[in-house]
N, C-alpha and C positions, 0 to 999 in steps of 0.2 A: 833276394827272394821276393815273391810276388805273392802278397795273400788278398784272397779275393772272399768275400761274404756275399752269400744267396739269402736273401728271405721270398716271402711271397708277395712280391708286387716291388721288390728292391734288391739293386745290386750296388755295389761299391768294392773297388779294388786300389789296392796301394804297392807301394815296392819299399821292402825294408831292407836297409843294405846291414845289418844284426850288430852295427857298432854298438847298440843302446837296447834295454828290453822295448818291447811292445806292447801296449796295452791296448785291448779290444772293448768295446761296451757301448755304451747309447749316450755317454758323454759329450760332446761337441771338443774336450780337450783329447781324448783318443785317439791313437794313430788310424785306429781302423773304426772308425762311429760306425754302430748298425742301428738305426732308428727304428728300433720295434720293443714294442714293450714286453718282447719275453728276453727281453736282454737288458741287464741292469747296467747302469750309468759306468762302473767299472769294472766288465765283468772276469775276463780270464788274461793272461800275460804270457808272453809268449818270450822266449830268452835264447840266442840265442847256439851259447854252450861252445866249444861242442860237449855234450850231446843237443841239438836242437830239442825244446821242452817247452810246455803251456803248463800253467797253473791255474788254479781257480780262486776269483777273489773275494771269493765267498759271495758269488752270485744267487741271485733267488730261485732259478729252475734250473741253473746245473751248466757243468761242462762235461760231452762226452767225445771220446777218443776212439774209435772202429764199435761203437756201440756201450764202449764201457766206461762208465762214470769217473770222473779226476776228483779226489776225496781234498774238502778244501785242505790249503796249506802243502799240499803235496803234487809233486812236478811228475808230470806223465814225458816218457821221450816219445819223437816225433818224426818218420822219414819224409822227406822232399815229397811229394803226395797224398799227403793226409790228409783224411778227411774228419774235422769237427765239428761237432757238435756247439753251438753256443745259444742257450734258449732255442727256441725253435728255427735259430739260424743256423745257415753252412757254412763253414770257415773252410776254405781248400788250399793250400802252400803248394806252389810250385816252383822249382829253382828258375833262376832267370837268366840268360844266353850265356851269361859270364862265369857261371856257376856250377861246379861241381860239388853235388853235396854225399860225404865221405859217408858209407853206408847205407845208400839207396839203391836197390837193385835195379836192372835196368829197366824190364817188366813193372815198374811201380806206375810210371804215368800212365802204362793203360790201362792197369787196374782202378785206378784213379777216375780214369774217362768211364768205366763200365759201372761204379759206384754211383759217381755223380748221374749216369745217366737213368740209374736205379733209382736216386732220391729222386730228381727230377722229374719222372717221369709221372709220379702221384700226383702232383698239381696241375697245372693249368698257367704256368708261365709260360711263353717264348721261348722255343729252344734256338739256339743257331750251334752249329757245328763248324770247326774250321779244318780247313789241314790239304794236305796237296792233295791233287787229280787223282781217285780209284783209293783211298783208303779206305771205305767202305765207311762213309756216312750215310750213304742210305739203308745202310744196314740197322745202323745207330738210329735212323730217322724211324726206322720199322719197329725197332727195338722200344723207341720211348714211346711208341701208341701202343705196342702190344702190352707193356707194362701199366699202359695209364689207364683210369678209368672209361677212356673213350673206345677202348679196344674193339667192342661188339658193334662200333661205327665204323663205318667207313675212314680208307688211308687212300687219300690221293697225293698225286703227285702231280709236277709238274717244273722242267726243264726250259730255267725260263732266258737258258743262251742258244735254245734250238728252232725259239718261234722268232717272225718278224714283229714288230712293236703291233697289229691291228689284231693279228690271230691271236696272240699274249693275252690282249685286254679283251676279248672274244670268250677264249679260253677259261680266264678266273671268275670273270664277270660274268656271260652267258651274252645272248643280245634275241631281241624279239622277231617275228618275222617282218621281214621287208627293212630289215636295218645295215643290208647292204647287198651287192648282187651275189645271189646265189641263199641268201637269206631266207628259204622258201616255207620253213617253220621255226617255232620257237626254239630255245635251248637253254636249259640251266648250265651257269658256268661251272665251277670246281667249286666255287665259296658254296655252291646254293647244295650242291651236291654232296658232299662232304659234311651237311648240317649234322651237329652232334660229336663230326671225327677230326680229324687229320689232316691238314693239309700240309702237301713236304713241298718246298720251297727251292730248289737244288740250281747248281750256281746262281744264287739271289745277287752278286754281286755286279750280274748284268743284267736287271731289271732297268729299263730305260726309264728316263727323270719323271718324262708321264705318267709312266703306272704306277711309279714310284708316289706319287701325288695319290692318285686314287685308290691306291692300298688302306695309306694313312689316313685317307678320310675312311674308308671301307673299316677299319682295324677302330679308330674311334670312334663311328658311329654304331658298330656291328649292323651297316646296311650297304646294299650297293645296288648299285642301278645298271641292269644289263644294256651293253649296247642298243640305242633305237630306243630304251624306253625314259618315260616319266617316273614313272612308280618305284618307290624305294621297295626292298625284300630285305628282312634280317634273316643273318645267317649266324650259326653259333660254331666258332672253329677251333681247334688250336692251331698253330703255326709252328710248323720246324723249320728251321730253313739251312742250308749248306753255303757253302764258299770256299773256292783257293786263293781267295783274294783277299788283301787286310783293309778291312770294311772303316775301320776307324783311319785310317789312311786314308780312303777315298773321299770321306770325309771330310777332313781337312784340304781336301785338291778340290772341293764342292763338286764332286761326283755324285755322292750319296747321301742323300738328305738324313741331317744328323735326328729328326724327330723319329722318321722311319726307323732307323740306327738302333734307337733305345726302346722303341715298340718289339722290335724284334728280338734284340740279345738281350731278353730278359736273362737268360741264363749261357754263355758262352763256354762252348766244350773245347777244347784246342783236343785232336786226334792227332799221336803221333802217327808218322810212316810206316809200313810194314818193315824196312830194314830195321825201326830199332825196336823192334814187336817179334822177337826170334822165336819165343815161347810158346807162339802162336803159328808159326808155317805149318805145322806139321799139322794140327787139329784144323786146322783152315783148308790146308789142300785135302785131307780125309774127306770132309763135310765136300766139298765140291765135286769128289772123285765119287760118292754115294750120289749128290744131284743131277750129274750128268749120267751114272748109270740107270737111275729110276728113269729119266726121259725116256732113254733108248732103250728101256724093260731088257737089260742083261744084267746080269749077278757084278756084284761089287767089288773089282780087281782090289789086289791089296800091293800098295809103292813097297820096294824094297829100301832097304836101308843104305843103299848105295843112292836110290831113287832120293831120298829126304836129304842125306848128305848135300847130293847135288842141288838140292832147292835150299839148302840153309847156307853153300858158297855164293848164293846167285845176291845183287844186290835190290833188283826188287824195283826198278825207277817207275813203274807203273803201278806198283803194289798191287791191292787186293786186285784189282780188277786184272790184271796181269798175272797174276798167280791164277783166278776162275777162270783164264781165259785157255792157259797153258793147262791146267787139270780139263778141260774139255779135248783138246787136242792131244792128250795123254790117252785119255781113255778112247776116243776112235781108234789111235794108231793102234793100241794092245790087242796081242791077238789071243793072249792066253791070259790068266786070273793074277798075273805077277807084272808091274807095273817099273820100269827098269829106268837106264837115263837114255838108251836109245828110246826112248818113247817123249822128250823133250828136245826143244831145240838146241844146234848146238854154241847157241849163245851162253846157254846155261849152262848147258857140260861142262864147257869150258872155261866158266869163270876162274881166277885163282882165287886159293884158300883166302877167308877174310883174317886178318889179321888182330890179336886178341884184343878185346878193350879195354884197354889199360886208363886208367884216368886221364893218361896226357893223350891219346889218341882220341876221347871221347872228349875232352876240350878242347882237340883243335876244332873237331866237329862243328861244336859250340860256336867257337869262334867265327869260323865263315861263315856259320848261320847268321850272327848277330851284324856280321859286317855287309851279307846282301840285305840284311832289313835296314841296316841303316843307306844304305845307298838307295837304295829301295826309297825308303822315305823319302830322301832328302831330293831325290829326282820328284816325286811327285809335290812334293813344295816347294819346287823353284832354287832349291839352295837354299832356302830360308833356315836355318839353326835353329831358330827359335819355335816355329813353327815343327820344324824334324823333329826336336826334343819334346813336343807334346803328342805327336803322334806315337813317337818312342815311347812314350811314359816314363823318361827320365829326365831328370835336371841339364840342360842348357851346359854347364860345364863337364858333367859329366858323357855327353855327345862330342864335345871338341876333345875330350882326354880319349875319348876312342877311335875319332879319324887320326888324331896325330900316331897311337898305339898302332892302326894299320896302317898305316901311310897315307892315308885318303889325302889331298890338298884342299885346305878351305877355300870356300869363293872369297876373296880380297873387297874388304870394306871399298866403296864405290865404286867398284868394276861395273862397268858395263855389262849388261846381259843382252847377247842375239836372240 
């Protein structure tokens, strides 16, 4: 399991395989130190059962559990997604690739995502969000400015794998007139415009090494210099950023400058896919099947139950934006206020029933996930093992017991590499 602590200006995450308790606190001997003084040197213990449980060790301002107080001496249980409380820190548990944990519904991690993005969004940290193409992090990204105190500012955005590298730095930065052809007056970028609000940051994982540089000056100076000029401008921003890319990977391939890295995910969201968010098809395509009717000023069909059947067999490889795309071309095709499966394509009619998820179904799942991230890894570091296992965030021996567990072949002590 993976527990991870939020304070205000600090993260730290660790992976506890529950052989042994865990003890959380501001200690430097603690599996998980949070160095803030509303957290005592040993403050709460986590064990792990089964039933997974945290205690409190009679810390100074407390341990809470979904809002309710752990009375010291006494063990609170715990699902895979929890969110605690520890001093004015966040503690979050989430299971790890390997990991099925026995009484966690499936719907928990993204209640989990919609909590965290609830605390988070009161400060003034870094958000980054992760997760594949069209889960709707920009949605998440909307979500944490409408929540935060920046709300009545401005939310910009910016898609920064659809500009060329000159427009990009154009774009964030602003540039003065005559600061290249066509430059016939000035222009505030997003930083300057945005002062006060929001700026979303969406696939950040393809910011080019350039900009990548003058972010990080920009981000710790809180100033930047529009193209063409001398003159410094401060801007006052937060930063959300997105990615389907594993940004701590790139990292280690020296794609992504590790100082950017930790400017950025001050707080890191992982958003699962729509397939394992079932909870949610159905109030998700409603809400889209009411915004595409307000566009087009017609009354608001309602899907039959055959209609949601059919969108809860479908697997979803595009997710959210796949789902808004398909409730748009639902409601043109409708000719009448009942919304059917002839009114979808028949990729989706046709899908077969999903099969129930049973534990062992939902571990193989697991599984090939954990085994494209580690090939994953180990491609973008060369075959390095040692280097894989820190991007992994697991121990070196623990990496080679899981290419031998898939079959993977190791690269051979002084082999040659083409």
């Amino acid at each position: 399991m993976r527990v991870s602590a939020y304070w205000d200006g600090g993260y730290v995450s660790a992976v506890w395989a529950g052989d042994s308790a865990l003890v959380v606190g501001r200690s430097p001997d603690c599996g998980v130190r949070i160095p803030h003084p509303s957290v005592s040197r040993q403050h709460a213990r986590l064990t792990a059962g089964p039933p997974l449980t945290i205690e409190d060790l009679g810390s100074a301002n407390g341990t809470r559990v979904a809002g309710h107080a752990v009375e010291q001496g006494a063990r609170a249980e715990l699902l895979a997604g929890a969110l605690v409380e520890v001093g004015d820190a966040l503690l979050v548990l989430r299971a790890t690739a390997d990991e099925v944990i026995a009484g966690t519904p499936p719907e928990a991690d993204m209640r989990q995502v919609r909590e965290l993005v609830r605390r988070v969004a009161s400060g003034n940290i870094p958000v980054t969000l992760v997760g594949e193409t069209g889960v709707g992090k920009e949605l998440l990204a909307e979500s944490v400015h409408q929540q935060s105190p920046r709300a009545r500012a401005p939310f910009l955005r910016i898609n920064c794998a659809a500009l060329p590298e000159q427009l990009l730095e154009s774009e964030l930065f602003g540039y003065e007139r005559g600061a290249f052809t066509g430059a016939i007056q000035p222009k505030p970028g997003l930083l300057e415009a945005a002062h006060g609000g929001t700026v979303f940051l969406d696939e950040a994982g393809e910011l080019p090494r350039s900009i990548q540089a003058k972010l990080l000056r920009a981000l710790e100076c809180k100033e930047i210099f529009r193209v063409g000029s001398l003159r410094p401008r401060s801007f006052d921003v937060r930063f959300v950023a997105a990615t389907n890319r594993d940004l701590s990977a790139m990292v280690a391939a020296g794609e992504f400058r590790a100082d950017l890295f930790h400017r950025l995910c001050g707080v890191v969201v992982h958003v699962p896919p729509l397939r394992a968010r079932r909870d949610e098809l159905e109030p998700l395509a409603e809400r889209f099947i009411r915004e595409v009717a307000a566009q087009l000023d017609r009354p608001v069909p309602r899907p039959s139950r055959a209609f949601i059947q059919a969108l809860e067999r479908y697997a979803w490889p595009g997710n959210v934006r796949e789902l808004k795309h398909t409730m748009e071309c639902a409601v043109l095709l409708a000719t009448g206020m009942t919304l059917e499966p002839a009114h979808l394509p028949r990729a989706i009619v046709a899908a077969p029933a999903a099969p129930p998820r049973t534990d062992g179904h939902l571990r193989g799942e697991l599984e090939e996930l954990e085994r494209r991230r580690i090939l994953d890894a180990l491609e973008r570091c060369g075959g390095n093992q040692t280097r894989a296992s820190k991007v992994l965030g697991i121990p070196r021996r623990t990496l080679i017991d899981r290419l031998e567990a898939y079959g993977v072949p190791r690269p051979r002590k002084g082999r040659a590499r083409g």
